[in-house]
Each structure stands twice: as structure tokens, then as C-alpha cells.
SEPADREN-94164 format. One line per 2 residues: number of its first residue (from 1); for each residue x, y, z of C-alpha. Coordinates in Angstrom, 3 decimals. Layout:
NUM	X/Y/Z | ...;
***
This chain:
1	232.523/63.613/114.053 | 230.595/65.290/111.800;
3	230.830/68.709/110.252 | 228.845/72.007/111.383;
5	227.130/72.475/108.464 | 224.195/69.739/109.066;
7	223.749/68.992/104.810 | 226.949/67.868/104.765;
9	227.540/64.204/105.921 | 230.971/62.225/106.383;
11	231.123/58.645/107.064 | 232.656/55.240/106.670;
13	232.095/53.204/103.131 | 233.207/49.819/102.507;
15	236.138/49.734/99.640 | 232.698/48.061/97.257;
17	230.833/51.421/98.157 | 233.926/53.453/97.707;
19	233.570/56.436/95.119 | 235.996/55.199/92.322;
21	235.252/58.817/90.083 | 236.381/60.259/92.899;
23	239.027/58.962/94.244 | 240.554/58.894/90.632;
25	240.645/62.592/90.657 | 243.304/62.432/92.909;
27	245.289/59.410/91.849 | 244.637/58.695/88.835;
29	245.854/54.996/88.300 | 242.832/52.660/88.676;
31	244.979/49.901/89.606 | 246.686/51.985/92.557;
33	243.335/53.034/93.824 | 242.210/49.546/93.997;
35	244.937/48.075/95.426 | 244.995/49.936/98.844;
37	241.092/50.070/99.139 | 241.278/46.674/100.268;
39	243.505/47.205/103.293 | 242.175/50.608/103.673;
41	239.293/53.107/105.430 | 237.388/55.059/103.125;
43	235.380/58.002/104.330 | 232.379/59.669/102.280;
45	231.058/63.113/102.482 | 227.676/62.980/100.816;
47	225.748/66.160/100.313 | 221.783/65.538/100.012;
49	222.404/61.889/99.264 | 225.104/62.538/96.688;
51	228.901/61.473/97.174 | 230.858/64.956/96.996;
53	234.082/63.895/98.722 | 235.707/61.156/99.751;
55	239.484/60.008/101.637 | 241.115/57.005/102.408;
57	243.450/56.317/105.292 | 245.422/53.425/105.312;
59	247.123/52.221/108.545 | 250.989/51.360/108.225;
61	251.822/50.267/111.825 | 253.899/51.510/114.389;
63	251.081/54.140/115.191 | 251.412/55.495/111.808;
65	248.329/55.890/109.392 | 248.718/57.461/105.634;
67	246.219/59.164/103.694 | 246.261/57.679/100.506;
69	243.516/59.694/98.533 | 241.438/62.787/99.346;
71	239.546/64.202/96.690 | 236.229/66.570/95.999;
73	233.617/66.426/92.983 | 234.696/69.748/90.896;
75	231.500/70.891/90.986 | 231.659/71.177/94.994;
77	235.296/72.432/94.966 | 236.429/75.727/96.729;
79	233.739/75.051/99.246 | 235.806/73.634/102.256;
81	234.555/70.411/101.836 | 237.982/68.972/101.069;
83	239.290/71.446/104.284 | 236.311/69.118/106.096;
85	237.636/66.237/104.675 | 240.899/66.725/106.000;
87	240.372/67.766/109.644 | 237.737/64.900/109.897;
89	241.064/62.419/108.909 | 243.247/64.046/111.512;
91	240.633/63.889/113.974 | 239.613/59.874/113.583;
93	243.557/58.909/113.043 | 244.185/60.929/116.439;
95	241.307/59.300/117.965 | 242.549/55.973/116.514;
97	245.581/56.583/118.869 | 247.953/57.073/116.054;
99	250.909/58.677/116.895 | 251.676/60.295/113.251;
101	249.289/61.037/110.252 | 251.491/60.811/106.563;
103	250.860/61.770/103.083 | 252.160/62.296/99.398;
105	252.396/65.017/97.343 | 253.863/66.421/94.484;
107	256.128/69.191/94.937 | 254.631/72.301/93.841;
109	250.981/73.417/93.690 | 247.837/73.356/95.869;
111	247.929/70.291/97.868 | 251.068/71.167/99.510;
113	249.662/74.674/101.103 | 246.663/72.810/101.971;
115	248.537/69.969/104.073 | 250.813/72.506/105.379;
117	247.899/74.732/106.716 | 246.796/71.524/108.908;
119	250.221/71.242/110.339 | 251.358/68.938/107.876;
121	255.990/69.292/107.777 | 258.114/67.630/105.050;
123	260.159/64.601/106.511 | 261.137/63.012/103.291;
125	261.904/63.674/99.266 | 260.661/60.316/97.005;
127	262.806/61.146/94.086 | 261.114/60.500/90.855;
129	258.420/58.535/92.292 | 255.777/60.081/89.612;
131	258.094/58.993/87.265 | 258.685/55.282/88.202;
133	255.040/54.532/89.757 | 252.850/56.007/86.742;
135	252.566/54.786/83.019 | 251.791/58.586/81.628;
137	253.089/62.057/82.784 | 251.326/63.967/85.399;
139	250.856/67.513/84.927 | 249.624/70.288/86.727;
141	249.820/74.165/85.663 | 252.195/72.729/82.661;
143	254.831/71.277/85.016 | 255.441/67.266/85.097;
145	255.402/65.856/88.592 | 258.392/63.917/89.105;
147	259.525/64.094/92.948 | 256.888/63.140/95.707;
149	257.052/64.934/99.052 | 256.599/62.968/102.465;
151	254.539/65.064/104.678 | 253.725/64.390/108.118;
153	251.403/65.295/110.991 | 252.750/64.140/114.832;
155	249.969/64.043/117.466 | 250.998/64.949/120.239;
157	250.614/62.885/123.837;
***
């Protein structure tokens, strides 16, 4: 599985090899990020030898996986690498023969049209999760994340 355009490779890192700067850009608690590498897969998308992207899919049971992180240097944003990113994850969870693909959000802003324009339907509400699972505020566009959505992605049979 990897994408059309040939300078662009995506595959498998161990958590060690995993691209902390990263994956902080989309979580940004250290100590959150390190604690599901470990029970985790973490896919890379280098670009001439250089990590651009990476996600991490984390299996839950019951033929459910969750993507825990998926993130993209700035300075290769708004170049479908992350829209690469996250079609490569739906394709090696199906392939995994998981039944359901899941992932958290905040409620407003970019990441929930791009989830949703995979497929991606809310199932659940986390009520102030970014409030009781993070030392400091998040904010994007001047509003404080508070709720987490549940999205998630049935395969079919």
C-alpha cells in the first residue's frame, strides 16, 4: 500500500523510530503520546528520506482499531499527504480484518470535515474530555476544546 505519487513513502516504524515532533503536533501531551506508542502501530510517510507524516493505530479488540495520532510537518501541509495518511489507515485496519476504524476529535474545526469526508459518523460525545485529560487549554481559532467527538468508520463484510 503505497501512494501514487512514487516520492512519497508510507511505512511501519517501531514506537523507538516513531516521529515524536510529529506526533506532538497533534496531541500535544508527551506523556500521552508515549504511553500508547508502546501498544501501538506507527506508520511513517517519508518524503526523500525525510519524515513528513506520520499515524498511529492502536488496536482495542473486538475488531475495533483507533487512530490515536495523525499528523503532517507544516511545511508539507495542504498537500494531501495527511488525506494519504488517512486512506492508507483505513486501508491496513480493513485489511487487518477489523470490523470498525475509531477516532477523537474536538468538536469544531478541520479534523472533523476531514474524518467525515472518509466516511467517518459520530457515535459518541466525551464530555469535557480536553478538560479532564490535559494540564493546559487547547485552542484552536480562539475557541477552547472541551468536548471530544467519537467518530467511527464500519467496514463493511
Amino acid at each position: 500500500m503505497q501512494p501514487q505519487d512514487e516520492s512519497l513513502r508510507i511505512e511501519e516504524a517501531s514506537a523507538s523510530e516513531a516521529p515524536l515532533e510529529l506526533l506532538l503536533l497533534a496531541d500535544p501531551s508527551l506523556e500521552k503520546v508515549q504511553g500508547y506508542l508502546g501498544l501501538s502501530r506507527c506508520f511513517v510517510a517519508s518524503h526523500e528520506g525525510t519524515a513528513v507524516g506520520a499515524y498511529v493505530v492502536q488496536d482495542r479488540a473486538h475488531g475495533t482499531y483507533e487512530l490515536m495520532s495523525i499528523a503532517v510537518a507544516p511545511s508539507h501541509q495542504h498537500q494531501g499527504i495527511g488525506t494519504l495518511l488517512l486512506e492508507h489507515a483505513v486501508a491496513w485496519v480493513r485489511q487487518s480484518g477489523a470490523r470498525r476504524l475509531e477516532v477523537g476529535t474536538g468538536t469544531f474545526g478541520y479534523q472533523l470535515s476531514f474524518y467525515q469526508r472518509q466516511g467517518f459518523r459520530v457515535v459518541a460525545i466525551d464530555r469535557d474530555f480536553f478538560l479532564d485529560h490535559y494540564p493546559e487549554p487547547l485552542f484552536e481559532d480562539g475557541i477552547q476544546h472541551k468536548d471530544m467527538l467519537r467518530l467511527a468508520l464500519d467496514y463493511r463484510s
